[in-house]
C-alpha positions in Angstrom: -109.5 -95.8 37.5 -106.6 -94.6 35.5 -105.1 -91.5 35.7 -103.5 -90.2 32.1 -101.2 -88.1 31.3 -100.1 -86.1 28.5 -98.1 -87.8 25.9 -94.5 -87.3 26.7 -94.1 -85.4 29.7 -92.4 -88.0 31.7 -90.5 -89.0 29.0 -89.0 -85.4 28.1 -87.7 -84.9 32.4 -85.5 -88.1 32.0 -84.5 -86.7 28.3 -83.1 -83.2 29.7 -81.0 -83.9 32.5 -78.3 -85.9 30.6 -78.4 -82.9 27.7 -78.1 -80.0 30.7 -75.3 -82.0 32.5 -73.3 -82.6 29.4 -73.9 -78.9 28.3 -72.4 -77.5 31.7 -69.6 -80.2 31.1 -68.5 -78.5 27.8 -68.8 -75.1 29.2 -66.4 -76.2 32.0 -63.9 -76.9 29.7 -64.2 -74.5 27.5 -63.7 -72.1 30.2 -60.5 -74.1 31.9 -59.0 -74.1 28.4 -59.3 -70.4 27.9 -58.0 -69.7 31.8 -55.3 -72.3 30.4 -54.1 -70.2 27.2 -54.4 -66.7 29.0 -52.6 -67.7 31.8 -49.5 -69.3 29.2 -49.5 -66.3 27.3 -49.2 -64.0 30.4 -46.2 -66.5 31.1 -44.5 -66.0 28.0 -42.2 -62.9 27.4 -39.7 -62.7 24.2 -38.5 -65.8 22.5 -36.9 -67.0 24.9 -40.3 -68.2 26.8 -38.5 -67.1 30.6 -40.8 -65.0 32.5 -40.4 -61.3 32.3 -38.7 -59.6 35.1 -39.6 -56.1 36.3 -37.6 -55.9 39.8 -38.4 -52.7 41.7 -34.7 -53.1 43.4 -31.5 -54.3 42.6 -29.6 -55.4 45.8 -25.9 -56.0 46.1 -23.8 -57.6 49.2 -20.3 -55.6 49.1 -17.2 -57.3 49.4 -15.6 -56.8 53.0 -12.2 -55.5 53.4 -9.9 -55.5 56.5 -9.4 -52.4 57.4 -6.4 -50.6 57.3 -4.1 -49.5 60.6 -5.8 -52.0 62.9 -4.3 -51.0 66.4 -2.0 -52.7 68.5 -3.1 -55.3 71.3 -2.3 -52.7 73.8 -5.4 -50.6 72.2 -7.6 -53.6 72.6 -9.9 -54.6 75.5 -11.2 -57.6 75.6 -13.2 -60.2 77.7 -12.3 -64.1 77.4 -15.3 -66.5 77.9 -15.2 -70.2 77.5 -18.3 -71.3 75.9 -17.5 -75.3 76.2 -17.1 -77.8 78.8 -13.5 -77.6 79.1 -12.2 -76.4 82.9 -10.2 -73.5 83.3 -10.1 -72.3 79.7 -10.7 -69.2 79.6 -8.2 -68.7 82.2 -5.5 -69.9 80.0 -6.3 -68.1 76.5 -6.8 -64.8 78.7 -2.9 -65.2 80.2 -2.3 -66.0 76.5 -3.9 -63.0 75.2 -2.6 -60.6 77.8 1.1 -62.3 77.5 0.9 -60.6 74.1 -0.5 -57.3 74.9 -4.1 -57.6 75.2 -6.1 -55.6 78.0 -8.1 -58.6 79.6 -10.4 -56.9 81.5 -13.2 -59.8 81.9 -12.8 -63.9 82.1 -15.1 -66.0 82.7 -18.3 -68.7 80.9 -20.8 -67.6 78.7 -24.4 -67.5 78.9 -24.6 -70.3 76.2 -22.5 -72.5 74.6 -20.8 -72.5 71.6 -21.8 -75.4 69.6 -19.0 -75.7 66.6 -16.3 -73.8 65.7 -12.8 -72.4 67.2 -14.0 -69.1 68.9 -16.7 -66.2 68.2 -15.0 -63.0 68.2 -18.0 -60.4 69.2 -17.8 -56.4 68.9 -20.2 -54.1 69.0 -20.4 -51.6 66.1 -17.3 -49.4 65.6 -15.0 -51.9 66.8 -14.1 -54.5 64.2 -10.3 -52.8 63.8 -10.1 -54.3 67.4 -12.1 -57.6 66.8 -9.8 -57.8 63.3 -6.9 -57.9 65.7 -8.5 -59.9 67.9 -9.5 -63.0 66.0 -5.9 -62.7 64.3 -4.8 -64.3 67.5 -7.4 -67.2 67.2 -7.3 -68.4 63.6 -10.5 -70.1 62.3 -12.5 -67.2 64.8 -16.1 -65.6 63.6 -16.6 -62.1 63.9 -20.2 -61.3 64.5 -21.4 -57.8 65.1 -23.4 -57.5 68.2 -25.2 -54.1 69.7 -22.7 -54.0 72.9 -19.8 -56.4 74.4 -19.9 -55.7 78.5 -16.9 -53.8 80.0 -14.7 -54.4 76.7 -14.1 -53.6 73.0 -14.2 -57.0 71.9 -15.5 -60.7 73.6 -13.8 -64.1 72.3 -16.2 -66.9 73.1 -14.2 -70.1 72.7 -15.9 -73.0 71.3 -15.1 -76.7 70.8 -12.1 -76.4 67.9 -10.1 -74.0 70.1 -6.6 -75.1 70.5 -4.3 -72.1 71.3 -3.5 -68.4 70.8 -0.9 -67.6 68.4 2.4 -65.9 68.5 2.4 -62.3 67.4 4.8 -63.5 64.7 2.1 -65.8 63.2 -1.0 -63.2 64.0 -2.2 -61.5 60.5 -4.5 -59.7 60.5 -5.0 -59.9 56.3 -6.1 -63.7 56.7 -9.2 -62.9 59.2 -12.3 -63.7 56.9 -14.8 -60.6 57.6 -18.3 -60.7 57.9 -20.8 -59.9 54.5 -21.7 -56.3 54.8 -25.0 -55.4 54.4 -27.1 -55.3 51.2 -27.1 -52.4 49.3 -30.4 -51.8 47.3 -30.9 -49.3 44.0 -33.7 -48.9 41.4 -32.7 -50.0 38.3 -32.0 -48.1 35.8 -34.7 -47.9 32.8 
């Protein structure tokens, strides 16, 4: 017994499938171009092609400045720690320190070492006149702002570079590079 069937109906299946395929194909594209073209002319502002910018702020770092009438070393605590492997250390650049005037009030290691550098000059806020004065001493110093220095107005960790304290004579406070100040943000003007 054969079984028939009615003309074409196989044949039709096996004909669709490539046309449905190739239709979602071309609507694939289509759409990917158009995504394309409205996302290059969101892209685009003026003639220059550069993307438009809108900033909601405008910040600004200010410019440091040493400050004026920085006190005398008399006026200045400060606590010597030796933040390298070198022996007796901070012994010496605290004699140093208080041979010209300082008020050591603290010597000793600190908590870790300082990797690079001659010396980290720390304050706590308020006190940079004193850490200005300070780092004067120890040319090539950083002056970082911390939230307090124990039993002193200023802390000089000494790190690898460390050599010596300087005279008074050769001290200036003018050539101490200060920290960046903080940003300063504003809304532009429109």
């Amino acid at each position: 017994m054969t079984m028939l069937t009615p003309l074409g109906r196989g044949q039709r299946r096996s004909r669709r499938w490539p046309q449905v395929l190739g239709i979602i194909v071309v609507l694939a594209l289509c759409g990917a171009a158009a995504y394309g073209v409205w996302w290059w002319l969101g892209q685009r502002s003026g003639d220059d092609g550069a993307p438009e910018a809108s900033p909601t702020r405008i910040c600004t770092t200010p410019t440091p400045r040493v400050p004026k009438n920085v006190p005398k070393p008399a006026d200045v605590t400060v606590a010597v720690e030796n933040g390298t492997e070198r022996s007796g250390l901070a012994v010496d650049t605290a004699d140093a320190l208080a041979a010209r005037g300082f008020v050591v009030v603290d010597v000793g290691n600190t908590d870790k070492p300082v990797k690079q550098g001659t010396a980290v000059v720390r304050y706590a806020k308020g006190n940079l006149r004193q850490a200005v004065v300070t780092a004067s001493y120890v040319p090539g110093a950083e002056l970082v702002e911390v939230a307090r220095v124990k039993d002193a107005k200023v802390a000089v960790w000494l790190g690898p570079d460390f050599t010596k304290v300087v005279s008074t004579a050769n001290a200036d406070p003018d050539s101490v590079e200060l920290p960046p100040g903080d940003p300063v943000c504003k809304k532009p003007k429109t």
